[in-house]
Legacy VTK file of the C-alpha trace (Angstrom):
# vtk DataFile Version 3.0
C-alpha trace
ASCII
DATASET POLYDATA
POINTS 312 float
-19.087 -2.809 21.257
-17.237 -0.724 18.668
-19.467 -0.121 15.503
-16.469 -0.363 12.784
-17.525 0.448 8.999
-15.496 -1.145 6.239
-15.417 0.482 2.984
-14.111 -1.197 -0.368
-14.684 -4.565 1.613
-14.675 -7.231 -1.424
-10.792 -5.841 -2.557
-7.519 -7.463 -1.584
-7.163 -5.995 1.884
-10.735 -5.201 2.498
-11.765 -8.681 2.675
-9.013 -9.474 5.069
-9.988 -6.232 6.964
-13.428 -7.334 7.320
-12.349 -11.057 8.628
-9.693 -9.882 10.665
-11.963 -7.568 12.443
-15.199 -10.407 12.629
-13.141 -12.706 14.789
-13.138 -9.911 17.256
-16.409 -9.852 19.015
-16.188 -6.626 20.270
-16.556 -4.897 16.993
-19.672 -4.986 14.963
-18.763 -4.867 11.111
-20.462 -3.151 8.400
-18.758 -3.848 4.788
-19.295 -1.494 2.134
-18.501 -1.914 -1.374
-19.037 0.359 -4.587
-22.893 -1.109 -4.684
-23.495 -0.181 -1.275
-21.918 3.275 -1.536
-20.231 6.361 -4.187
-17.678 7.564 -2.390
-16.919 9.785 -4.665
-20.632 11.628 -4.018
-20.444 14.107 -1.282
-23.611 14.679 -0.034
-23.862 10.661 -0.244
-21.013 9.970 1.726
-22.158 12.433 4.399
-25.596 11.080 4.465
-25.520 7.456 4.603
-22.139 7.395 7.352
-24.304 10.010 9.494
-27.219 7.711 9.594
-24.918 4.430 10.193
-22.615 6.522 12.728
-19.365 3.983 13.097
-17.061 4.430 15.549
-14.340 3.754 13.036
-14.316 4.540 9.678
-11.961 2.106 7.478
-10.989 2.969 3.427
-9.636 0.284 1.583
-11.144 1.681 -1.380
-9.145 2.740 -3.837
-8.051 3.381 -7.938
-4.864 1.383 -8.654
-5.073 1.445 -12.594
-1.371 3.459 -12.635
-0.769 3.706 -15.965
-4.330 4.304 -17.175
-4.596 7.596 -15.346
-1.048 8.297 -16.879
-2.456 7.808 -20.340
-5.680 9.161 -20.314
-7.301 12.165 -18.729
-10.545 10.685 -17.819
-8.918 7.798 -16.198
-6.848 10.595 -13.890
-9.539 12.672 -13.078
-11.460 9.059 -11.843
-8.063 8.503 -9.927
-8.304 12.079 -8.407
-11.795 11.488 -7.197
-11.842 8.365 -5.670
-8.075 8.458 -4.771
-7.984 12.529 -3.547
-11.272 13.761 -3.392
-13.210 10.901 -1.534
-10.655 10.632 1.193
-11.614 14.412 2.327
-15.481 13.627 2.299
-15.130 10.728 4.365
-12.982 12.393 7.040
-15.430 15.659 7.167
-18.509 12.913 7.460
-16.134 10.725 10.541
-15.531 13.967 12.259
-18.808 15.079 12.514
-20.342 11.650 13.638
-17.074 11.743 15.726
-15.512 8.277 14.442
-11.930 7.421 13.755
-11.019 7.127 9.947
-8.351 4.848 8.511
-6.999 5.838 5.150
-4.263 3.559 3.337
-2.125 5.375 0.492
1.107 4.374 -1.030
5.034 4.304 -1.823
4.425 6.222 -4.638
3.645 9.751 -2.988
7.832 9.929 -3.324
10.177 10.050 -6.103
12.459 7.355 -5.652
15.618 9.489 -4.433
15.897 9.014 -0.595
18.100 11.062 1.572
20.970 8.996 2.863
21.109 8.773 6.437
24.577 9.823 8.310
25.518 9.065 11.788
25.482 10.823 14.892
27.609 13.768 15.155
28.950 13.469 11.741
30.369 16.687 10.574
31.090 16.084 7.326
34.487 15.873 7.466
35.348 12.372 6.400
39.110 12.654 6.259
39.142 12.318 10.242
36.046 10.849 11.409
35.765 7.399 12.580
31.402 7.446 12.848
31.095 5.894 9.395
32.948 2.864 10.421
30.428 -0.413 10.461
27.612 2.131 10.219
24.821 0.752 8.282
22.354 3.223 7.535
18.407 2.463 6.934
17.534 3.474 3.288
14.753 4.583 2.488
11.651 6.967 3.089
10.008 6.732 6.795
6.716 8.803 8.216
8.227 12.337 8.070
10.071 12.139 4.562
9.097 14.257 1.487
6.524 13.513 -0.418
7.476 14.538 -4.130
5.534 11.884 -6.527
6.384 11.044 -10.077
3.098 9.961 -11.944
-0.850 11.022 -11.685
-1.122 8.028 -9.339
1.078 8.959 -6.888
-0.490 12.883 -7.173
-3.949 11.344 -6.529
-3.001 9.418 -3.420
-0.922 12.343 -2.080
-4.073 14.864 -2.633
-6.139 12.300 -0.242
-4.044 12.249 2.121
-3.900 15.929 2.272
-7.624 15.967 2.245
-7.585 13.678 5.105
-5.281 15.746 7.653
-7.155 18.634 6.162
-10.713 17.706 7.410
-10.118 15.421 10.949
-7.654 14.773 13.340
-8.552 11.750 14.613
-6.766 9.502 11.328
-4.460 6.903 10.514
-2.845 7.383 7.041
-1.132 4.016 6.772
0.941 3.907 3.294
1.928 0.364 1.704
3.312 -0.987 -0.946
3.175 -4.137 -3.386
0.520 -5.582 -1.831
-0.381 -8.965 -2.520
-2.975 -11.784 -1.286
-6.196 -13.068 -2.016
-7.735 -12.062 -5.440
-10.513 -9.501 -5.021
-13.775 -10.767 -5.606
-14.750 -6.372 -6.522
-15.683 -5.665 -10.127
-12.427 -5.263 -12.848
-10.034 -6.134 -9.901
-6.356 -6.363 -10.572
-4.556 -9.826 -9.600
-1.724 -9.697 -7.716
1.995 -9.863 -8.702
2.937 -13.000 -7.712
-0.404 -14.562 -9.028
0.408 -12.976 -12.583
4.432 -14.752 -12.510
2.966 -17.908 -10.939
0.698 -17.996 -14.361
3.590 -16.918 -16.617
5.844 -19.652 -14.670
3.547 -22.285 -15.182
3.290 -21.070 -19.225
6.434 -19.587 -20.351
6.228 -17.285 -23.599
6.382 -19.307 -26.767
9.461 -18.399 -27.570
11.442 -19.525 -24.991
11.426 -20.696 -21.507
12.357 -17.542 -19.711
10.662 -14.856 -18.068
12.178 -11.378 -18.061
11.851 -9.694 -14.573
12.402 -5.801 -13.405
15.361 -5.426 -11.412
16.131 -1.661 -10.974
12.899 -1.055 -8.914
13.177 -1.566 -5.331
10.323 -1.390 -2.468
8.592 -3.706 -0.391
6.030 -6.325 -0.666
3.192 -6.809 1.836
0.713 -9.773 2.555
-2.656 -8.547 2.993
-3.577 -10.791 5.545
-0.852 -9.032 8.303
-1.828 -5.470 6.836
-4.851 -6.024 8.151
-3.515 -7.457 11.533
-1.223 -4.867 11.897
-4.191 -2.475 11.057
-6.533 -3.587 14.124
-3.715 -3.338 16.170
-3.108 0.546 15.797
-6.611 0.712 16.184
-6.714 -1.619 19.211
-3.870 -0.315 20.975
-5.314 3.879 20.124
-1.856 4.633 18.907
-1.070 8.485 18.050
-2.954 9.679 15.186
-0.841 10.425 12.147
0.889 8.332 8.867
2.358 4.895 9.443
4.469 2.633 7.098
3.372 -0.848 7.126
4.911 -3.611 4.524
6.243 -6.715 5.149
10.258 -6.523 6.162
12.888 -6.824 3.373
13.616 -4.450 0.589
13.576 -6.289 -2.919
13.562 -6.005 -6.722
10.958 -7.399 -8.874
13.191 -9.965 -10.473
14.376 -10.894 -6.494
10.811 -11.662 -6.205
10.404 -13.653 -9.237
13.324 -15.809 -8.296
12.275 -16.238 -4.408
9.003 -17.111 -5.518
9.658 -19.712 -8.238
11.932 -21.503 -5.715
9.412 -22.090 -3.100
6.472 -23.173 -5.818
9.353 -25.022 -7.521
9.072 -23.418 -10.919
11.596 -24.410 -13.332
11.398 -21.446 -16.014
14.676 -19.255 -15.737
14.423 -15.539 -14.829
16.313 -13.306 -16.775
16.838 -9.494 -15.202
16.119 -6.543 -17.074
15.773 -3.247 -17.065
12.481 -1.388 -16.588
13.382 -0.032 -20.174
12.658 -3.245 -21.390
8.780 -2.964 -20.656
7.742 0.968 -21.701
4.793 1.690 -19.429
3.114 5.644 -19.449
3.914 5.699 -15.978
6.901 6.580 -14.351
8.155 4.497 -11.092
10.224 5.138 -8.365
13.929 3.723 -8.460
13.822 3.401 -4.826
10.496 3.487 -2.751
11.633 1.297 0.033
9.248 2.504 2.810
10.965 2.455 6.503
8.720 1.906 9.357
9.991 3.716 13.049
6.667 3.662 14.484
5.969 0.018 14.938
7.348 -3.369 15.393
8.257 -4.658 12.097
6.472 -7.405 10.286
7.660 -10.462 9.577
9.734 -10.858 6.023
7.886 -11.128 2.416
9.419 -14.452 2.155
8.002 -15.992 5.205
4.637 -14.064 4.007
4.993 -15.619 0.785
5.445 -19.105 1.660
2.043 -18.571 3.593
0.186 -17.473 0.649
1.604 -20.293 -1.476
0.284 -23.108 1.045
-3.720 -21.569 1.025
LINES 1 313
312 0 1 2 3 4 5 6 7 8 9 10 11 12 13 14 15 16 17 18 19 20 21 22 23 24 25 26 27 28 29 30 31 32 33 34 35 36 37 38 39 40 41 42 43 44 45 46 47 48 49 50 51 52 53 54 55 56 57 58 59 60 61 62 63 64 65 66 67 68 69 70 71 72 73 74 75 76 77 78 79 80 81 82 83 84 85 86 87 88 89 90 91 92 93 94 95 96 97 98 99 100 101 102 103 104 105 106 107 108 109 110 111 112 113 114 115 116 117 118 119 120 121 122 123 124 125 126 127 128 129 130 131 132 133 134 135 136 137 138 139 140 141 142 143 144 145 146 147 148 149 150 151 152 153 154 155 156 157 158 159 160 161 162 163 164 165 166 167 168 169 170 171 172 173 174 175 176 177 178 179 180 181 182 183 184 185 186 187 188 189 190 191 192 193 194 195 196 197 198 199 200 201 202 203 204 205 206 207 208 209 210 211 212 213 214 215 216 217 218 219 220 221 222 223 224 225 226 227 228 229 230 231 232 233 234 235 236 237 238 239 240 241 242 243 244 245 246 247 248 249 250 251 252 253 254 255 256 257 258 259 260 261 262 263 264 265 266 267 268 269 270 271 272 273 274 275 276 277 278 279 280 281 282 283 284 285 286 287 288 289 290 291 292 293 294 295 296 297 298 299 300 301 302 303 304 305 306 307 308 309 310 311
């Protein structure tokens, strides 16, 4: 029997994490949340995982508060040691007791401008080549693109997962996006998206009965409930070390969303697109962060996803 630790296990994805990996009886789960441990303490860290000694280490811990650490230097720093510090002591403490860690990060380690793929043997000179023709390229950023982020957010995640490949080998950096699910039962935990426009749905503003929705931001959503299936299965199947894209499939827009998921709850309130100008926020986003996944089989749509979350 595995010994698998769970850290951050009353957020979003750690409480599917932990009951994903329960139903499996041959792993033994330990679930850690910010009472049980600091991960931002060192010499705690190193400590306390020595004398539990998992096999696997898991980190759904995290500091999402984007534009707080964009506005305030105390909230960054915070961001930079939970979201780039902490990541390095807990791979120096699974390396030494010789465990497996699992580190999630994010779309926003990249700035929103993708390279456009070309085809095959394309030269580059369009006037006689015929390789363009019904050739549909993936757009987007997969496993090997540059990382180049925009806000303090983005810089903390991509510091922890350099501190990660800096201190162990044996990891899975699995970056995400949009995630949505379950509320967190943690302290100060952020609702989800689609819980927030469900709310505003249900209550239009006062003056009016529209809701104004993003629609020059593009990524991917992802249920929490198959990022943590699709989790235990790299684990499960001891797939090559390295960084992994998981999200549910199907680029969208915010407003996309909006619409998609006032049709399926049957919410009447119209959705008006807008730009991202229309809300100022300290933090700058990505255009583009679609993240493309070439390691694994792909998940099943947001929609389908969505209409799953809707029924619980």
């Amino acid at each position: 029997m595995q010994k698998i630790l769970i850290i951050g296990s009353k957020g979003m994805l750690g409480q599917e994490l932990v009951k994903t990996f329960k139903k499996d009886g041959d792993y033994k789960v330990i679930a850690w949340d910010r009472e049980d441990i600091d991960i931002t303490r060192e010499k705690e860290v190193s400590k306390k995982i020595g004398f539990t000694k998992p096999n696997v280490i898991i980190n759904a811990a995290a500091y999402n508060a984007v534009d707080k650490c964009e506005s305030d230097k105390k909230e960054y720093k915070l961001a930079l040691d939970i979201n780039g510090k902490a990541p390095g002591y807990l791979a120096a403490s699974a390396k030494k007791n010789k465990a497996i860690l699992v580190h999630y990060s994010t779309n926003y380690v990249f700035n929103g401008e993708p390279e456009i793929p070309e085809p095959a043997g394309c030269s580059h000179s369009c006037a006689s080549c015929s390789l363009h023709q019904g050739f549909q390229p993936e757009i987007g950023f997969n496993e090997d693109a540059k990382t180049s982020p925009i806000n303090n957010y983005g810089k903390s995640k991509l510091l922890g997962e350099k501190e990660v490949e800096k201190n162990i080998k044996k990891y899975y950096i699995i970056r995400t996006s949009w995630l949505f699910g379950k509320p967190a039962i943690s302290k100060d935990a952020k609702r989800s998206f689609f819980d927030i426009m469900l709310e505003v749905g249900k209550n239009p503003p006062a003056d009016g009965k529209e809701v104004k929705a993003v629609e020059d931001e593009n990524a991917c959503f992802t249920y929490a409930p198959d990022l943590a299936k699709k989790t235990k299965e790299i684990v499960d199947a001891k797939k090559p070390f390295g960084i992994y894209h998981i999200v549910n499939s199907g680029p969208c827009t915010w407003y996309e969303a909006v619409v998609e998921l006032y049709k399926q709850a049957k919410i009447k309130t119209k959705v008006i697109p807008v730009e991202g100008s229309e809300f100022p926020r300290p933090a700058k986003r990505p255009f583009y962060s679609v993240l493309v996944n070439t390691k694994l089989n792909p998940m099943r749509s947001w929609k389908e996803a969505l209409k799953e979350y809707l029924k619980k």
